[in-house]
C-alpha positions as MATLAB code, in Angstrom:
seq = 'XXXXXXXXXXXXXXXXXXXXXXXXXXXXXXXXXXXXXXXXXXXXXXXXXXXXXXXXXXXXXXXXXXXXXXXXXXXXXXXXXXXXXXXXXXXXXXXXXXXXXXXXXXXXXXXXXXXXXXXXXXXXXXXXXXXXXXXXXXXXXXXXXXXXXXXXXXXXXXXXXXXXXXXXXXXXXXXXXXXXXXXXXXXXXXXXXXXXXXXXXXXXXXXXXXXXXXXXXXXXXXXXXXXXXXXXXXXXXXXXXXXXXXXXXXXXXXX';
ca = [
     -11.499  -15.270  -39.876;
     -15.105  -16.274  -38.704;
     -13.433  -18.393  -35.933;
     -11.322  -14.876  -34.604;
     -14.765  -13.458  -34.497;
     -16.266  -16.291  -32.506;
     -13.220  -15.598  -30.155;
     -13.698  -13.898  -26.839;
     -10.338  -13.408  -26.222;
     -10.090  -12.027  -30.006;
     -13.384   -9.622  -29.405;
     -11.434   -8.439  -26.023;
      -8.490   -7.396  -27.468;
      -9.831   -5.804  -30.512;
     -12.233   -3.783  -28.026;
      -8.780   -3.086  -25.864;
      -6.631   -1.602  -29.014;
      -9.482    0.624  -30.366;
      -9.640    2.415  -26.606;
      -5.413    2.696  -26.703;
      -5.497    4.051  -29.710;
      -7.455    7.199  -28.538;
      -5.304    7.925  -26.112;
      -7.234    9.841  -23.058;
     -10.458    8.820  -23.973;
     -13.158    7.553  -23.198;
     -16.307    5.199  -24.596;
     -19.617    4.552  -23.632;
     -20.818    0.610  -25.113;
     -22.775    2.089  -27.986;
     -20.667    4.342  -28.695;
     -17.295    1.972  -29.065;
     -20.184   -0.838  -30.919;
     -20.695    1.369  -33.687;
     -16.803    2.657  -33.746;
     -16.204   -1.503  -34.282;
     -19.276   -2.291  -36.362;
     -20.009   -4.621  -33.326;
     -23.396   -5.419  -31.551;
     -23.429   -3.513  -27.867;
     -24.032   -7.119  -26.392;
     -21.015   -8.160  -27.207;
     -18.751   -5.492  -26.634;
     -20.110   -4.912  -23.272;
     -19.083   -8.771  -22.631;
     -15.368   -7.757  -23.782;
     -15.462   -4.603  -21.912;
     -16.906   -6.558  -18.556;
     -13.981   -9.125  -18.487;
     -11.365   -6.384  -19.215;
     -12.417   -4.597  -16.480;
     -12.682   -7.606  -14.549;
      -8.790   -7.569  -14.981;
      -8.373   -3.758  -14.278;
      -7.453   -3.331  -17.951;
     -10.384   -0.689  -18.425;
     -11.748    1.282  -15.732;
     -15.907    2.176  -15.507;
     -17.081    5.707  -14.235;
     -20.374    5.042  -12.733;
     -21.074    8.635  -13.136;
     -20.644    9.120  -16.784;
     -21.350    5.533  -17.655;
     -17.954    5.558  -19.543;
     -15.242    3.735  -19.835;
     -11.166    4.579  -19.917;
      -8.221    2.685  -19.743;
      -7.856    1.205  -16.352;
      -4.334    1.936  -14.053;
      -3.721   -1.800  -14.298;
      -3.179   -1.626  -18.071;
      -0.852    1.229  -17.316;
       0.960   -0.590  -14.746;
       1.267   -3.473  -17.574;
       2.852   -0.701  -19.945;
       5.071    0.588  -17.725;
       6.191   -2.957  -16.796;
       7.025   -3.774  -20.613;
       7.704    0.037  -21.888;
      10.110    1.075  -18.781;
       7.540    4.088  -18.062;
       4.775    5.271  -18.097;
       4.339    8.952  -20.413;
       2.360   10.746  -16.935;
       5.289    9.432  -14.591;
       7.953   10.864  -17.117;
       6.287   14.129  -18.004;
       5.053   14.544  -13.886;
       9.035   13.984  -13.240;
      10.211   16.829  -13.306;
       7.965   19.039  -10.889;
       8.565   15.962   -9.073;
      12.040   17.101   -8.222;
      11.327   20.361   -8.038;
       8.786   20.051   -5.279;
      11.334   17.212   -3.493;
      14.320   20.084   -4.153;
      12.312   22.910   -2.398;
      11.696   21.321    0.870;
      13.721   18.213    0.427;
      11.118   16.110    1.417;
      10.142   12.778   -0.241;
       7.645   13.543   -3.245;
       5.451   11.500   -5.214;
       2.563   11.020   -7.777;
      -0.231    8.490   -7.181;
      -2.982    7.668   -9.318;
      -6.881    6.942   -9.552;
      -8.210    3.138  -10.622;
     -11.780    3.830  -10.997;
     -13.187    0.384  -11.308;
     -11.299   -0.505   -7.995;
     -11.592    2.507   -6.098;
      -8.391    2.587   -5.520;
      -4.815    4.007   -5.974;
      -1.243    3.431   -7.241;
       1.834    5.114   -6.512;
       3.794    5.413   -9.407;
       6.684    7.708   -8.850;
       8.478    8.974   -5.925;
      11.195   11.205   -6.105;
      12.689   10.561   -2.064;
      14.328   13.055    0.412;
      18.296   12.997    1.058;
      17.971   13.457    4.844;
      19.063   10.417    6.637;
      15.582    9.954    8.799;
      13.145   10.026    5.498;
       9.781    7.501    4.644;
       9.869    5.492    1.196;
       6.865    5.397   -0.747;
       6.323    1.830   -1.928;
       5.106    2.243   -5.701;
       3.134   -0.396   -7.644;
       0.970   -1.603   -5.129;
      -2.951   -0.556   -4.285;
      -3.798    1.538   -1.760;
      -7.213    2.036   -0.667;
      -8.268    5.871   -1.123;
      -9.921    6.743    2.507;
      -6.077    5.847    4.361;
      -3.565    9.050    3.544;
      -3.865   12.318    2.232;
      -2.671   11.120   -1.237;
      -5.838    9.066   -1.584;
      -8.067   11.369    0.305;
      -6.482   14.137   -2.488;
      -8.533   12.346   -5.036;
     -11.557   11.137   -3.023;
     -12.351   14.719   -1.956;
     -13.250   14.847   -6.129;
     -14.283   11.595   -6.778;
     -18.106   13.162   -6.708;
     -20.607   12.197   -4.260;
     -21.560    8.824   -5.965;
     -17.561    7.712   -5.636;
     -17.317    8.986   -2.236;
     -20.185    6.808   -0.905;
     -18.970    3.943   -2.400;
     -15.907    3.825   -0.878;
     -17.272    5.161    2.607;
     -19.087    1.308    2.421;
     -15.531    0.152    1.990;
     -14.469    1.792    5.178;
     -17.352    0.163    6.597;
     -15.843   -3.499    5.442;
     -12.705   -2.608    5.932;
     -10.615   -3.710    9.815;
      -9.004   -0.602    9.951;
     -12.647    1.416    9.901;
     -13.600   -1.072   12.784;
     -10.626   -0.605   15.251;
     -11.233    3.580   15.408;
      -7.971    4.205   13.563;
     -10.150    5.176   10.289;
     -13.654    5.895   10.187;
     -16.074    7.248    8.427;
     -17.050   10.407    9.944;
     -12.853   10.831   10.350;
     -13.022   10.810    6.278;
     -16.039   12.738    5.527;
     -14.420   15.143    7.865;
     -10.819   15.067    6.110;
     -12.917   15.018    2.263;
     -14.801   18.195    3.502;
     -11.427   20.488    4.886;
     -10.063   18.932    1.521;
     -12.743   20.572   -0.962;
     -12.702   23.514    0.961;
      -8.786   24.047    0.918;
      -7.814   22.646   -2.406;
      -5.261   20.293   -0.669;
      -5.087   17.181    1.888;
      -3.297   16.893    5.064;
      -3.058   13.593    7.489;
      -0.831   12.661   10.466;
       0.061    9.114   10.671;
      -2.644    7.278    8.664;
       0.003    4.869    6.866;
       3.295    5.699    8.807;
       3.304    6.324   12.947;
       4.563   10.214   12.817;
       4.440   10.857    9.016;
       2.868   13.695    7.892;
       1.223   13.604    4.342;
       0.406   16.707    1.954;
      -1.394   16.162   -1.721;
      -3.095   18.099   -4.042;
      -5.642   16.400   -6.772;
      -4.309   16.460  -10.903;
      -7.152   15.999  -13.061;
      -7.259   14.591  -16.778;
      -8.259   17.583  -19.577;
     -12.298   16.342  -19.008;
     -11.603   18.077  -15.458;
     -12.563   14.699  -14.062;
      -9.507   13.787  -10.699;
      -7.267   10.932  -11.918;
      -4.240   11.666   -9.456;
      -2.476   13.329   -6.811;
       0.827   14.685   -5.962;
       1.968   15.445   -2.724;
       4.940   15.369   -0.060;
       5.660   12.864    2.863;
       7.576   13.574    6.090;
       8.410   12.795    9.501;
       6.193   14.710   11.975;
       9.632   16.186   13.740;
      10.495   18.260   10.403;
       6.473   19.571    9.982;
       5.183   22.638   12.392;
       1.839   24.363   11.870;
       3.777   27.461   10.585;
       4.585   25.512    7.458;
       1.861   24.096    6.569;
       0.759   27.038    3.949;
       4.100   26.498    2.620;
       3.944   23.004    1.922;
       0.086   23.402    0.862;
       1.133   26.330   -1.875;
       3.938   24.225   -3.075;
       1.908   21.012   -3.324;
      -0.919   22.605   -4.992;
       1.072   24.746   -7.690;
       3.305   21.419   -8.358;
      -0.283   19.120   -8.960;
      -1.805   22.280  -11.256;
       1.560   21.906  -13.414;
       1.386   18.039  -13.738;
      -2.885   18.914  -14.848;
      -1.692   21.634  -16.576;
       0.894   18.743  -19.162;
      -2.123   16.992  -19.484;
      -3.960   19.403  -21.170;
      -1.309   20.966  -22.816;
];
């Protein structure tokens, strides 16, 4: 027993289950010390190299900490799903059904400032873009990402305005930062995100923010096209649809 307790690996892990097993939580290192009759030092050590691995995520803002998207990839990996994906499914098809137009849900890793999609629900027309899931995508590139950096809060928006900054695609004019603050401003004031070939030459992107029951963003859902099937007249459409579809998903989160 006093050997487990010597055992980083052991104080990790035990630090890990206590967060999964408040599911939608979150912990500030006091907080989870006292919860596991721990000193802060060294749960702050366990929390640093689970984050490290993008098994907990850290809000700077809150000084908090959550489960991170990698342990949910990990999950799905193991479980075959993830609960969000499967409850998000179907307003999923229902938003791919209306327009039939590929749909999707993408979500937040704080720690990394970055994002994951991890369900698409694609279009049956022959011409139609596939949405690669499982794989991080940086949040200033596509309105799926700039969905959730429009409500990241000013201290998350800066920081990844200095990745844009670092970044090849903010240096060749494609992407930069004044391009962002100017697509993070329309999206605040609109509720939704709209961009024209960021990831795709001629795709069209639509998303709306979801947001966990703390009303802090942790997601998007949105709508991908070719340009040739998108005209200005439909762009409330798509916006209404996209928006009503990412309240429902927040909505099954706090419900």
């Amino acid at each position: 027993m006093s050997a487990a307790l010597r055992d980083p690996v052991d104080k990790a892990i035990e630090v890990l289950r206590r967060i999964i097993d408040e599911p939608g939580g979150t912990w500030g290192v006091r907080e989870l010390a006292r919860s596991l009759g721990r000193p802060p030092s060294t749960v702050y050590r366990a929390l640093a190299r689970l984050q490290v691995q993008g098994l907990v995520a850290f809000d700077e803002s809150t000084e908090r900490y959550s489960l991170g998207l990698e342990m949910y990839r990990l999950a799905a990996k193991v479980a075959g799903g993830f609960s969000l994906r499967e409850a998000a499914m179907p307003t999923l098809l229902a938003l791919r059904d209306g327009f039939n137009e590929t749909a999707f849900l993408g979500l937040l890793e704080p720690g990394r400032r970055e994002m994951m999609m991890v369900a698409t629900v694609e279009s049956t027309h022959e011409l139609r873009y596939v949405v690669t899931t499982n794989e991080w995508r940086p949040l200033y590139r596509g309105a799926s990402g700039v969905a959730i950096l429009a409500f990241l809060g000013e201290q998350g928006l800066e920081a990844v305005l200095r990745d844009v900054h670092r970044s090849p695609v903010g240096r060749d004019g494609t992407v930069t930062e004044q391009h962002v603050r100017d697509l993070v401003d329309g999206t605040r004031r609109t509720g939704y995100a709209k961009t024209v070939g960021e990831r795709v030459p001629d795709a069209v992107g639509i998303a709306a923010p979801i947001f966990d029951p703390r009303g802090g963003v942790i997601g998007s859902v949105g709508v991908t096209m070719p340009s040739a099937r998108f005209g200005a007249e439909r762009e409330p459409e798509f916006a209404s649809a996209v928006i009503d579809a990412a309240q429902r998903v927040t909505r099954e989160l706090i419900y």
